[in-house]
LUMGU-212352 format. One record per residue (C-alpha): residue number from 0; chain; x, y negated, z negated. Coordinates in pm, 1 decimal. Example, Ala and Ser with C-alpha at 12.3 -4.5 7.8 and 13.67 -1.06 7.14 Angstrom:
! residues 2
> marvex gutor X Y Z
> 0 A 1230.0 450.0 -780.0
> 1 A 1367.0 106.0 -714.0
//
This chain:
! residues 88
> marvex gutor X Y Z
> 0 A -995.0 -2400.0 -1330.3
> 1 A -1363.2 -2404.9 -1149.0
> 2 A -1651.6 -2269.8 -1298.8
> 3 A -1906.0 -2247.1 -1042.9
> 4 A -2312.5 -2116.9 -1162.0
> 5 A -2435.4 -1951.3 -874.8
> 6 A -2787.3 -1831.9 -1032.5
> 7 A -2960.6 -1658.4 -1243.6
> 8 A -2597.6 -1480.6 -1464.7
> 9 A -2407.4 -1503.8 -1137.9
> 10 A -2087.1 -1751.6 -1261.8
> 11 A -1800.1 -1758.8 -997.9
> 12 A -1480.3 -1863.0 -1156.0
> 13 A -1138.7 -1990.2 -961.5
> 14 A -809.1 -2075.0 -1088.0
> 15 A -532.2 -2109.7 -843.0
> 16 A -502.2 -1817.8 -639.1
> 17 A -728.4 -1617.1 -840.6
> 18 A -1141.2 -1580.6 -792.1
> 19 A -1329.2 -1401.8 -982.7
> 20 A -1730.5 -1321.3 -955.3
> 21 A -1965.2 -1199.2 -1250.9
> 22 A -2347.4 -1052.2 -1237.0
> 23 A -2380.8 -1118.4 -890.3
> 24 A -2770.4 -1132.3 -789.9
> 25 A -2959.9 -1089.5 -485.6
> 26 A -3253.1 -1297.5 -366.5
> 27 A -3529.1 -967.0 -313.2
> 28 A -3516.1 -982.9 -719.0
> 29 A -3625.3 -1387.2 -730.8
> 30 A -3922.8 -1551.5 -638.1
> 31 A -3832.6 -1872.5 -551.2
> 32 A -3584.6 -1772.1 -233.4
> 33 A -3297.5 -1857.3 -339.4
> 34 A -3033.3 -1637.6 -215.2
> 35 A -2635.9 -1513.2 -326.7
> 36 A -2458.5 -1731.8 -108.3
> 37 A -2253.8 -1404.8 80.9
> 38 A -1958.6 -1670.0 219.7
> 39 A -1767.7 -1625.6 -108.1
> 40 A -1737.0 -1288.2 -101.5
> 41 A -1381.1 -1275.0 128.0
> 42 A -1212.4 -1490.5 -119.0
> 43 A -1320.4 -1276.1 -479.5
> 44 A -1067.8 -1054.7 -595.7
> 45 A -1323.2 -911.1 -884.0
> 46 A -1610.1 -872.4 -934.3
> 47 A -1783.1 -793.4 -1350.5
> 48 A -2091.1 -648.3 -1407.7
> 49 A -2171.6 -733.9 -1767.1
> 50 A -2460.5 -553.1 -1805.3
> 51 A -2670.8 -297.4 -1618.0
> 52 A -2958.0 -476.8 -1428.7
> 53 A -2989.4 -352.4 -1137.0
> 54 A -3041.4 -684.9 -953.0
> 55 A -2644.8 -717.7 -1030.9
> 56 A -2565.4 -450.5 -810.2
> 57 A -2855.2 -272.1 -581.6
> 58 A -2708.0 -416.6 -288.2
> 59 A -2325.4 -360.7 -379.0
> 60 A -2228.4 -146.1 -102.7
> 61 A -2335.1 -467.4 117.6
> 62 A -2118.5 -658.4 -97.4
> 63 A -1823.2 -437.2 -52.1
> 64 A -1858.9 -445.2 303.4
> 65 A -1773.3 -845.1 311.0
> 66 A -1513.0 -832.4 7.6
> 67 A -1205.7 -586.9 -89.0
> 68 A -1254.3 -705.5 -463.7
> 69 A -1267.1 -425.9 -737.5
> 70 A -1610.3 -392.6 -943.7
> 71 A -1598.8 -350.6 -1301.9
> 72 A -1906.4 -238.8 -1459.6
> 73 A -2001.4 -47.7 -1776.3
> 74 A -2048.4 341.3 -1782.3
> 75 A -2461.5 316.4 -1816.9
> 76 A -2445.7 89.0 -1485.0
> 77 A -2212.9 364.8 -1342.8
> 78 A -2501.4 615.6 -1416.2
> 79 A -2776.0 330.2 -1270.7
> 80 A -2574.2 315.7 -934.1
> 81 A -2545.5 696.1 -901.3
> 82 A -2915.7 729.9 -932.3
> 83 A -2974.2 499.2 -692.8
> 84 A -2738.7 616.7 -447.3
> 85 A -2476.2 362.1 -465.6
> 86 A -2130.3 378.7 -391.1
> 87 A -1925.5 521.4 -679.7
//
């Protein structure tokens, strides 16, 4: 197994075959430029939302474009993405 920090939450996690990606963040929520390095996204087959901060998933239709992975997230970040006009 590989644990990989990516940032901020963001922890990417492989074991054999399987990759799986939690609190992903993007970089127009940091100040020092640092960005979610996109490349991964083809090889995640998951992706967690632990909790509802909306730098975790403002940009997840993006995200979605570059991966087939599910997203698992909480009802009350359900509600967050709605209101912003997210994907459902």
């Amino acid at each position: 197994m590989e644990i990989t920090w990516l940032g901020t939450a963001s922890i990417l996690i492989k074991s054999n075959d399987t990759v799986l990606l939690f609190d992903p963040f993007f970089s127009s929520f940091r100040n020092d430029g640092v960005s979610f390095p996109m490349e991964i996204l083809p090889q995640v087959q998951a992706i967690f939302i632990t909790h509802p901060h909306f730098d975790h998933f403002c940009n997840m239709n993006s995200v979605l474009k570059s991966s087939a992975a599910s997203v698992y997230v909480c009802k009350k970040g359900i509600l967050i993405a709605e209101q912003h006009g997210l994907d459902g």
